[in-house]
C-alpha positions in Angstrom: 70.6 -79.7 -129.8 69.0 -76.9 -128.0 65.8 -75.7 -130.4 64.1 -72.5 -129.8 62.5 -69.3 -129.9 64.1 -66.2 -128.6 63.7 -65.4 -125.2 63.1 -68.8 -123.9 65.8 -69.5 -121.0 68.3 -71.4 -123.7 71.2 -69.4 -122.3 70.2 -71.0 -118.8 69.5 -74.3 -120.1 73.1 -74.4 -121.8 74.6 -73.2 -119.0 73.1 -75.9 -116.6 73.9 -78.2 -119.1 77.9 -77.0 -119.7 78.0 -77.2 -115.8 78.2 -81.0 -115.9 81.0 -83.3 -115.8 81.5 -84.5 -119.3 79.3 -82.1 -121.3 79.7 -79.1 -123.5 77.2 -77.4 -124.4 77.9 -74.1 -126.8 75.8 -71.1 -127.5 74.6 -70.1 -131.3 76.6 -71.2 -133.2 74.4 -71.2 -136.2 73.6 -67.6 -135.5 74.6 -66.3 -138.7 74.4 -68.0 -142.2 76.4 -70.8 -143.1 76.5 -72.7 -145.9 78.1 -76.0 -144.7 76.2 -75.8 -141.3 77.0 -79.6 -140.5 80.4 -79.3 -140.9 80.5 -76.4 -138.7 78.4 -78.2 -135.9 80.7 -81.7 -136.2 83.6 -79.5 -136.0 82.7 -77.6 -132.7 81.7 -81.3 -131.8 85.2 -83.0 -132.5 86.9 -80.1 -130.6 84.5 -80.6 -127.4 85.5 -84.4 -127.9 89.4 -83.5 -128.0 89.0 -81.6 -124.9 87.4 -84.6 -123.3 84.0 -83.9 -123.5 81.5 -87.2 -123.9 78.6 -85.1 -124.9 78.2 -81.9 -127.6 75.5 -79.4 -127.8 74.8 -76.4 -129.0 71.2 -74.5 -129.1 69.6 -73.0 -132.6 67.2 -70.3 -132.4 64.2 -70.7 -134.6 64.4 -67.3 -136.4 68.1 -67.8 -137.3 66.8 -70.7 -139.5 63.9 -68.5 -140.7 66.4 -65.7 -141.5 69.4 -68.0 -143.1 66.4 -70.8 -145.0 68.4 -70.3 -147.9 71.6 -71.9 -146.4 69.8 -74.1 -143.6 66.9 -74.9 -146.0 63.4 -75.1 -144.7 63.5 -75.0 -141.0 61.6 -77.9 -139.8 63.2 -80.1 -142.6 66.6 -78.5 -141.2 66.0 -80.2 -137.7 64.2 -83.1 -138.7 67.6 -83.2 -140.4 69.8 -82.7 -137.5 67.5 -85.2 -135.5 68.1 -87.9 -138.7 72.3 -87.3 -137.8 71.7 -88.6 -134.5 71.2 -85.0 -132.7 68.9 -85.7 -129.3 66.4 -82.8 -130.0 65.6 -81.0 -127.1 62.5 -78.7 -127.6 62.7 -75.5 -125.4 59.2 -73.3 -125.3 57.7 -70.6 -123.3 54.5 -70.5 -122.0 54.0 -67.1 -121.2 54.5 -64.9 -124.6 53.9 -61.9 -122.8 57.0 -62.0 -120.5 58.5 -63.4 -123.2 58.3 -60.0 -125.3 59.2 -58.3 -122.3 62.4 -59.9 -122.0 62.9 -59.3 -125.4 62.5 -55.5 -124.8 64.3 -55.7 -121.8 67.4 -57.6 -123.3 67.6 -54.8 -126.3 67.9 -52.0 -124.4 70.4 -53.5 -121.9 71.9 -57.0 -122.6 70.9 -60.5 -123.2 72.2 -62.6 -120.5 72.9 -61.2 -117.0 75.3 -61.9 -114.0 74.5 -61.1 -110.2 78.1 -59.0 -110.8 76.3 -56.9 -114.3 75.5 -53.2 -112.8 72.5 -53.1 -114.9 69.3 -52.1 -113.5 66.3 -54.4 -113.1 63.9 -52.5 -111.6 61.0 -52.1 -113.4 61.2 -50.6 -116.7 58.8 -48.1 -118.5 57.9 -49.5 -122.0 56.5 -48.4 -125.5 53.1 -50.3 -125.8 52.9 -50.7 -129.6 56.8 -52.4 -129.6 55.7 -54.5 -127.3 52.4 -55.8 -129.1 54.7 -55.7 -132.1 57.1 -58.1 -130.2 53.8 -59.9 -129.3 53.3 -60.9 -133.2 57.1 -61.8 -134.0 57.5 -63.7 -131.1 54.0 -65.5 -131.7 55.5 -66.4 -135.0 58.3 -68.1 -133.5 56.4 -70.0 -131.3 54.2 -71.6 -134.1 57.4 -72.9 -136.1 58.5 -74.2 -132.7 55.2 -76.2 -132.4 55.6 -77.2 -136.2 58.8 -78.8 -135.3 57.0 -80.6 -132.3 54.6 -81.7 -134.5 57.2 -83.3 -137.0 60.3 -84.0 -135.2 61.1 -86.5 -132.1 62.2 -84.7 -129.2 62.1 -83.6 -125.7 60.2 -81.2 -124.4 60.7 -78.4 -122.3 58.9 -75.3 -120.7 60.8 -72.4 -119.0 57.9 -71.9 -116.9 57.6 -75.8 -115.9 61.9 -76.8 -116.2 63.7 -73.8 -115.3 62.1 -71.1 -113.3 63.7 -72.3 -109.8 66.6 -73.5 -108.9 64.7 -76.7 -107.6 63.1 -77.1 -111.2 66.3 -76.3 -112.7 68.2 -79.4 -110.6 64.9 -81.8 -111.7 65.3 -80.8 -115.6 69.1 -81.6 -115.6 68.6 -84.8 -113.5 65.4 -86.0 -116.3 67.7 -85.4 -118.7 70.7 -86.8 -118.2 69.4 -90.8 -119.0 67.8 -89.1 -122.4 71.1 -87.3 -123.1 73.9 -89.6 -121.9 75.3 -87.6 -119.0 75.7 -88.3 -115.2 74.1 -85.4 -113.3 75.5 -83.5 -110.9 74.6 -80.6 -108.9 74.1 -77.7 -111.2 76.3 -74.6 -111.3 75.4 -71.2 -113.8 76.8 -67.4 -112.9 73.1 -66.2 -115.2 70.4 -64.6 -112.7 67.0 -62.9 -114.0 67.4 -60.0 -115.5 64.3 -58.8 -114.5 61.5 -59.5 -111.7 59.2 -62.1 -112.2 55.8 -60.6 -111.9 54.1 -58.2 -114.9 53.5 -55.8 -112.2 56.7 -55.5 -110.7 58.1 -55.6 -114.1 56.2 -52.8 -116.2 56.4 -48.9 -114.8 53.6 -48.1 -117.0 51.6 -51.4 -116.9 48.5 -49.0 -117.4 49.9 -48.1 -120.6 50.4 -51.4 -121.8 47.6 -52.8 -120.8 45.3 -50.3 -123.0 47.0 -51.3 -125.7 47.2 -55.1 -125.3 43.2 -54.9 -123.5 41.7 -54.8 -127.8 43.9 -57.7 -128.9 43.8 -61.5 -128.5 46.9 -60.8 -126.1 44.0 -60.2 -123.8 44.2 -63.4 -122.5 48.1 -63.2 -121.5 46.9 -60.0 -119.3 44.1 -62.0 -117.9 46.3 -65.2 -116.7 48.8 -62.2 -115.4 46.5 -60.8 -113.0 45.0 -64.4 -112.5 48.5 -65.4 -111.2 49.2 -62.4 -108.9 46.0 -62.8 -107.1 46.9 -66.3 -106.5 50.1 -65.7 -105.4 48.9 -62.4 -102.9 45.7 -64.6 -101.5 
């Protein structure tokens, strides 16, 4: 089980994961309230095991479980829960909250998963400070039930900035886990690209903009570690 916040490469992580022999792996399935959620995941796991499948998955985003607590129940007790059925937990987190919200933004106004055949632009786009800052807080929120689930619930962890932001790092993550997941690895396959460049400069038209608004805040620091990076990477 695939548990995380929004925006955190889960659709790529899936992917990689559906791409080997003997897996499925699903996307939310739990996306909307349901009030006999186990018998909908061991359902779309018995179908996965009648189409020959070894290994079910699915992914749960952490705000689906904040918005649905009265069907899922508390969130963290949900996935300690899932983890107590015999669910490998796999704990998928983002370093980088900024980029995070920009994706977020980003995915809104265009779509949330992207091809190299979408005709979608991903040039860089000119944003509303305040949503973004906005986005900032939500997103921040999710990220501290994510830790609260580390905190409380066995599982593997992963970083979209550490396991899946290359292909090369993509191949390593899929090869560590398949002894922790049960699955022979294989060279990975996925039709998802970046929907938008990787750097905040290349990224944000009116990074000025954003930056004034952000420069006040505690998000100071994500700003900071932005510029830190692109020096890095032009020296």
């Amino acid at each position: 089980m695939i548990v995380c916040p929004p925006r955190t490469g889960s659709g790529l992580l899936a992917s990689l994961l559906d791409s080997q022999p003997g897996v499925r792996c699903e996307g939310e399935i739990l996306k909307a309230v349901d009030e006999r959620p186990h018998r909908t995941l061991d359902g779309s796991a018995a179908l996965a095991r009648g189409a020959g499948k070894a290994l079910w998955g699915c992914k749960i985003i952490t705000m689906h479980l904040q918005w649905y607590e009265r069907g899922y129940g508390p969130p963290v007790e949900f996935v300690a829960g899932l983890a107590d059925r015999g669910y490998d937990i796999v704990l998928l987190r983002r370093r980088d909250l900024l980029m995070q919200a920009l994706s977020a933004a980003h995915a809104v106004r265009t779509k949330y998963h992207f091809t190299a055949d979408d005709a979608v632009s991903r040039d860089a786009m000119e944003v509303d400070p305040e949503r973004i800052l906005y986005l900032l807080y939500a997103i921040e929120e999710q990220d501290r039930l994510a830790a609260s689930i580390a905190d409380a619930v066995e599982h593997i962890p992963l970083w979209y900035e550490d396991d899946l932001l290359t292909t090369t790092a993509q191949q390593a993550t899929i090869d560590r886990l398949a002894p922790l997941l049960g699955y022979t690895a294989a060279p990975i396959r996925t039709d998802l690209v970046a929907g938008l460049p990787p750097r905040l400069h290349d990224r944000v038209r009116n990074l000025d903009a954003l930056e004034a608004v952000l420069e006040p805040t505690r998000y100071q620091a994500l700003l900071e570690a932005s510029r830190s990076r692109r020096e890095a990477e032009d020296d």
